[in-house]
Structures are given as C-alpha cells and as structure tokens.
C-alpha positions in Angstrom: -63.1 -158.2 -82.7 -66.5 -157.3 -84.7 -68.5 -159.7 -86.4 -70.1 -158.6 -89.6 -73.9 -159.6 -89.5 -74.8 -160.6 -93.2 -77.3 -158.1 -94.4 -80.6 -157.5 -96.6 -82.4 -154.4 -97.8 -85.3 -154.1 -101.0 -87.0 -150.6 -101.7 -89.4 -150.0 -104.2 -89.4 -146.9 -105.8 -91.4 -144.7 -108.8 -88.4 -143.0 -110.4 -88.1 -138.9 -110.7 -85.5 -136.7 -110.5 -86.4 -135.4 -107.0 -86.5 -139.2 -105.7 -83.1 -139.9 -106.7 -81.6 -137.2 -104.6 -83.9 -139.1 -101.5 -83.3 -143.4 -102.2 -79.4 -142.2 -102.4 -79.9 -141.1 -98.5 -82.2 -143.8 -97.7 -79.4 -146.1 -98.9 -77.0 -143.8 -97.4 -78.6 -144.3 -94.0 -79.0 -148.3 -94.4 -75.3 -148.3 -94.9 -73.9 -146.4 -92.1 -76.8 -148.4 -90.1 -74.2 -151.4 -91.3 -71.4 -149.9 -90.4 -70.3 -149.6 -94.2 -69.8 -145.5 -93.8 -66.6 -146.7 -96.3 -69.2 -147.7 -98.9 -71.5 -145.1 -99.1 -70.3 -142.8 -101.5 -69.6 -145.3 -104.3 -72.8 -146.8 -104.0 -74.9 -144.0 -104.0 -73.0 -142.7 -106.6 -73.9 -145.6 -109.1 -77.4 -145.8 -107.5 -78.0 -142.2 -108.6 -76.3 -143.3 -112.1 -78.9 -145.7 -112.6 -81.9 -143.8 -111.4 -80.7 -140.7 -113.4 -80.9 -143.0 -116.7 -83.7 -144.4 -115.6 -86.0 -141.3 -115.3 -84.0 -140.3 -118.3 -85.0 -143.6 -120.9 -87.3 -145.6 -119.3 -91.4 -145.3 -119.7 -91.8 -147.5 -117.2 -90.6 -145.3 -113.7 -91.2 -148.0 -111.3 -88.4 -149.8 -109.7 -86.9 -152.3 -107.4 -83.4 -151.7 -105.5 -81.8 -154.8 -103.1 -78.6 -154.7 -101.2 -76.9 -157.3 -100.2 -74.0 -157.3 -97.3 -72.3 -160.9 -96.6 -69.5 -159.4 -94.7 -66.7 -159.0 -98.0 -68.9 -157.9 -100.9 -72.2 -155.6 -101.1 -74.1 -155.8 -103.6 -76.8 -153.5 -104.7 -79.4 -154.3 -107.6 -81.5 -152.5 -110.1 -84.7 -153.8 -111.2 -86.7 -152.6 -113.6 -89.5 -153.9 -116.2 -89.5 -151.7 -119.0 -89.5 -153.5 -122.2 -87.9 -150.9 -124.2 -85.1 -150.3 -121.7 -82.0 -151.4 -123.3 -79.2 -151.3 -121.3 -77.0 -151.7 -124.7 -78.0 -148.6 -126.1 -79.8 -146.1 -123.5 -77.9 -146.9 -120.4 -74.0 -147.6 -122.2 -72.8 -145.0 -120.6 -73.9 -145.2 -116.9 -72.7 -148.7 -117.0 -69.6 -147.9 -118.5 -68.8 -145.3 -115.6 -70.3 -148.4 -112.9 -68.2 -150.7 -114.5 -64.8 -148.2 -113.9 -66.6 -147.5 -110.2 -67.2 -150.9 -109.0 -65.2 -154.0 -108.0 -68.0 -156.5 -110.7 -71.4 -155.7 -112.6 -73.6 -157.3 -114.3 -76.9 -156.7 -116.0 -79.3 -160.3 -116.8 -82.3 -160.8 -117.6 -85.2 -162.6 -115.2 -88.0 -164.9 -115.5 -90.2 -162.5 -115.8 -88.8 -160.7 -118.4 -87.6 -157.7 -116.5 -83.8 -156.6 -116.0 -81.9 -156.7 -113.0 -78.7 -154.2 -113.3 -76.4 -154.9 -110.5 -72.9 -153.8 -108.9 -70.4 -155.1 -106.2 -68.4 -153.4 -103.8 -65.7 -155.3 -101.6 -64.7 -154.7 -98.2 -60.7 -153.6 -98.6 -58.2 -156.2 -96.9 -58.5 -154.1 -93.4 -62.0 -153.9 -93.5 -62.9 -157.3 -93.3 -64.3 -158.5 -90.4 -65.4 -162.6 -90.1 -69.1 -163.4 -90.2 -68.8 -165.9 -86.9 -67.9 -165.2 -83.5 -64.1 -166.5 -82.9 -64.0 -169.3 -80.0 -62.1 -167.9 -76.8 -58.5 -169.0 -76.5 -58.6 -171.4 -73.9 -56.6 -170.2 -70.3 -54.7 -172.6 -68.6 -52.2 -171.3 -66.5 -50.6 -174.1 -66.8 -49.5 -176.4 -69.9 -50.8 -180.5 -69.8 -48.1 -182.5 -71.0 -48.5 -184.7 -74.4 -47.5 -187.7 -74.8 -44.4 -186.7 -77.1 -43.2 -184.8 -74.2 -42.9 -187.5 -72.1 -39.0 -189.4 -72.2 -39.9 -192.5 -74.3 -39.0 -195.0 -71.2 -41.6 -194.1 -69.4 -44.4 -194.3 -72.3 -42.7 -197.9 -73.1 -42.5 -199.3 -69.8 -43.4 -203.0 -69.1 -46.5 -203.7 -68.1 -47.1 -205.8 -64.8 -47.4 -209.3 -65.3 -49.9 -211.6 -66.1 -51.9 -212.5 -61.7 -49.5 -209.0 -60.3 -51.4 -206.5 -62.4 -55.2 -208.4 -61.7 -53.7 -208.2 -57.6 -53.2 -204.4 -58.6 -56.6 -203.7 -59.7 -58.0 -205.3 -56.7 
C-alpha cells in the first residue's frame, strides 16, 4: 500500500488577472506532484475565487498562498495585508461559494494584523492512505503453541522434588 508523505508548499505572489490563470497551474502542478490529481479542480477553483476578489477589492496586490497535505485534509491559505480588505463586505460572496465548495473555511486574523483566508479539502474514504509504513506480517510457516493451547495437565504438573530436581540441573 502507499504511504502519504505529509506535505508543505508557500508561494508569494503580486495579484493580476493574468497571474491567476498561472498560481492556479502552479498549484495544479504541486498537486498532481502529490498525487492529489482528485483535488485539483476544487482547489484551484477557490484559489482563483480568492485571487479574482483580490485583484478585484484589494489595494494591496501582494499575497501569500500555503498548502498543507497531512495525508486526510489539504489545506490551502490566503494571505493578504490590506487593511481595507474586508472579507465581510468585499469578498461575501467568494467565501460564500468556498464555503458551498469546501469540506471547512475559515478567515482569522494574525499578529501582524493581516488576514489569512483558508479552506480544507478531505481525502474521500477510498482515498486515504496512512501516513506510516505498515509493519510486515510476520511468516511462520508454522504456528508456536500458547500456553492456552496446551491441555491444563501438562501446564500444572508437579514439580520435582526438593535434592531430585537440584540432581537434575547438575
């Protein structure tokens, strides 16, 4: 069986609408890379959501994209620091269409003031794979008794006697 190998990628980017059509490969290719082909469209569909609004509200262009794999969820994040961003007014309609797109979503604010919009896709319960190696069955060809498989007589026999069993050991 595969192992999933958990996963990290972070791309700056100066928003435009020719860009968008570009980071939506780029994170295209990173996926398949992954071996998350399954992922790709609805990701880069709500990546080109958020860069679309954006280029579209935003005076500040710059951003920061992250995507996280851990071998169940991916997610990816937006960061941006424009101050007059607000993701309750200018972007309420991309993040209502993430929201009906994506398994959870978020949008917080950081430290440093800026916002960090973010989405989750899971893996689908056949699409799972485990993050460590499985240990190889063991192969005996043939079984070792336990103890509960021996007749109780023999496990309670009596012991040798006091000077027989020190004779025995000799």
């Amino acid at each position: 069986m595969k192992t999933a190998v958990p996963c990290y990628y972070h791309l700056d980017v100066e928003v435009s609408p020719e860009r968008v059509g570009q980071v939506s490969r780029i994170l295209a290719a990173h996926l398949r890379y992954w071996d998350l082909e399954n992922l790709v469209d609805p990701v880069c569909r709500g990546a080109e959501l958020l860069l679309r609004a954006i280029d579209a509200h935003a005076t500040d262009k710059h951003t920061s994209i992250e995507m996280w794999w851990n071998g169940q969820h991916l997610i990816t994040a937006f960061g941006d620091d424009d101050p007059d961003l607000r993701p309750d007014q200018d972007l309420r309609s991309c993040l209502a269409d993430i929201a009906a797109m994506s398994d959870g979503w978020g949008c917080c604010a950081s430290d440093t003031g800026s916002k960090i919009i973010w989405f989750s896709q899971r893996a689908r319960a056949g699409q799972r794979v485990p993050l460590v190696p499985l240990a190889p069955a063991p192969t005996l060809r043939t079984g070792l008794k336990v103890p509960r498989e021996e007749p109780v007589a023999v496990l309670a026999a009596p012991a040798p006697a006091g000077d027989d069993a020190l004779e025995g050991r000799r």
